[in-house]
C-alpha positions as CSV (number, residue, x, y, z in Angstrom):
1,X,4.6,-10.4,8.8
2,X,7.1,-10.3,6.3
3,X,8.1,-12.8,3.3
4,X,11.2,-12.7,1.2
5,X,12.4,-13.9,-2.4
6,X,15.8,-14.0,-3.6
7,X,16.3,-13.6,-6.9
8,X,19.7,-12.8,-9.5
9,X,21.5,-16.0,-8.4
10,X,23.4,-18.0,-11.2
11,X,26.5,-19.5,-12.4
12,X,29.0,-17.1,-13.4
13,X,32.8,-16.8,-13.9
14,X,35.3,-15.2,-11.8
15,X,35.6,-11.5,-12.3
16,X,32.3,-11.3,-13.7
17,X,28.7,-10.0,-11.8
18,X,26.3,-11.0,-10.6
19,X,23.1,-8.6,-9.2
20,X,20.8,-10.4,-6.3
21,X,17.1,-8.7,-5.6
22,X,15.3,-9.4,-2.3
23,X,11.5,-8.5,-3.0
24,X,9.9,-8.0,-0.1
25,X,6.2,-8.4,1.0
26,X,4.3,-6.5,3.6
27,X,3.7,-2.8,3.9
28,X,6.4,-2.3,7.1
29,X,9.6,-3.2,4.6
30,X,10.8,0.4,5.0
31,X,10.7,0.2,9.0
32,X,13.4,-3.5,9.2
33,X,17.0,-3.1,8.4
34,X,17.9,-5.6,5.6
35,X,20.8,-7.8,5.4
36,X,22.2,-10.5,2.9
37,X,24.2,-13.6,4.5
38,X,25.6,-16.4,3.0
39,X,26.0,-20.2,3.3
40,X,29.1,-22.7,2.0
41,X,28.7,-26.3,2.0
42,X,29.6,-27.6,5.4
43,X,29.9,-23.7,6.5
44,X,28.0,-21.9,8.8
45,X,26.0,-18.9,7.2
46,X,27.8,-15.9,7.3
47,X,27.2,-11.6,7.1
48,X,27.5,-10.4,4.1
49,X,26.3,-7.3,3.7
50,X,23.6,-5.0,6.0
51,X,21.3,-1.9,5.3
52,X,19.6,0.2,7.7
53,X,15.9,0.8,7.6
54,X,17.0,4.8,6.4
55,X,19.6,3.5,3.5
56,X,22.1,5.5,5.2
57,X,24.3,3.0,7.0
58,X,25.6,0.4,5.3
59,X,28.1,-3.0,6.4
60,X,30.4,-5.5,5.2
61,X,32.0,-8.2,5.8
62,X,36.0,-7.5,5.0
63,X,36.1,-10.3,1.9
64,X,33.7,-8.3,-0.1
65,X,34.8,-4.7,0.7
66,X,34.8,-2.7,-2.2
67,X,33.2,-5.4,-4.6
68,X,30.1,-6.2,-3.6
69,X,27.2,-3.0,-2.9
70,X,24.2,-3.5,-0.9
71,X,20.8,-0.8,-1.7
72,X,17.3,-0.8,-1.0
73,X,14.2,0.7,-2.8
74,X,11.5,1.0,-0.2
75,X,9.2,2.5,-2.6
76,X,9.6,-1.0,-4.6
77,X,10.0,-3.0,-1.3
78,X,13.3,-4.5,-2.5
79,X,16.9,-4.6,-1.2
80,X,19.6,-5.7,-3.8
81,X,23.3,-6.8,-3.9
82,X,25.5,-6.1,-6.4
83,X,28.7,-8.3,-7.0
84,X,31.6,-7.2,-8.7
85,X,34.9,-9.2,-9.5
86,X,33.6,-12.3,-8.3
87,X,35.6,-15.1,-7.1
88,X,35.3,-18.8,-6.4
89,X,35.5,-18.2,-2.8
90,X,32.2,-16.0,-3.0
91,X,30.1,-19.5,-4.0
92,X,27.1,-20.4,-1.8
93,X,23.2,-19.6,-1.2
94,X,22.5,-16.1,-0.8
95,X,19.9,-15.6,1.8
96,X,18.2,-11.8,2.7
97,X,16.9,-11.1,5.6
98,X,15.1,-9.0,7.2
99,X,15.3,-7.6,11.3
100,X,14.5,-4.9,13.8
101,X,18.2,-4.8,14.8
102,X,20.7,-3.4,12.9
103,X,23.4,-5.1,12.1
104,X,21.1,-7.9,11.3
105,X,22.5,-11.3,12.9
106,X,21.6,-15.1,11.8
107,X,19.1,-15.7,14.5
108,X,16.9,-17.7,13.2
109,X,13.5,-16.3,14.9
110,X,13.8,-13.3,12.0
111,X,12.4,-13.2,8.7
112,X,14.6,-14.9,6.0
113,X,14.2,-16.0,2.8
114,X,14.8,-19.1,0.8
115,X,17.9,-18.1,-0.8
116,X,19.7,-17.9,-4.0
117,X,22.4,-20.5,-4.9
118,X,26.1,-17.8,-6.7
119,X,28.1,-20.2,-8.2
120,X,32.0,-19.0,-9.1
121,X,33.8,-20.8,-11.7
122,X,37.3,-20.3,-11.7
């Protein structure tokens, strides 16, 4: 069993950063590749970013190439996202998850958390 808090989320300009953590419980963390997806209003939730379970391979979703950079710590049991040169476009809740398969996908019999609202001014 595995549970999952977000945490960084906030309102923020564009261009600026914002840094999400994912604290995960449970002492297999290091063994699940991690992932971060996001959520619009009236969107369907969406890949953000992916970690293996090693920290080796990493994936994005084209939009956030090169700005945002997804890292785990399995000795702290937390996965994190950092967002540079945000934009308004990059607003919704911020979920992490966490799944045997890598890429992670949105199935919803994984373990997700409860998700973090990024709001983008522009």
């Amino acid at each position: 069993q595995v549970q999952l808090v977000e945490s960084g989320g906030g309102l923020v300009q564009a261009g600026g950063s914002l840094r999400l953590s994912c604290a995960a419980s449970g002492r297999t963390f290091s063994t699940y590749a991690m992932g971060w997806f996001r959520q619009a209003p009236g969107k369907e939730r969406e890949s953000v970013a992916a970690i293996d379970w090693r920290g080796v391979s990493t994936t994005y979703t084209d939009s956030v190439k090169g700005r945002f950079t997804i890292s785990r710590g399995n000795a702290k049991n937390t996965v994190y996202l950092q967002m540079n040169s945000l934009k308004p476009e990059d607003t919704a809740v911020y979920f992490c998850t966490a799944q045997t398969r890598y890429p992670p996908n949105v199935s919803k019999d994984e373990y997700w958390g409860q998700g973090t609202q990024v709001t983008v001014s522009s």
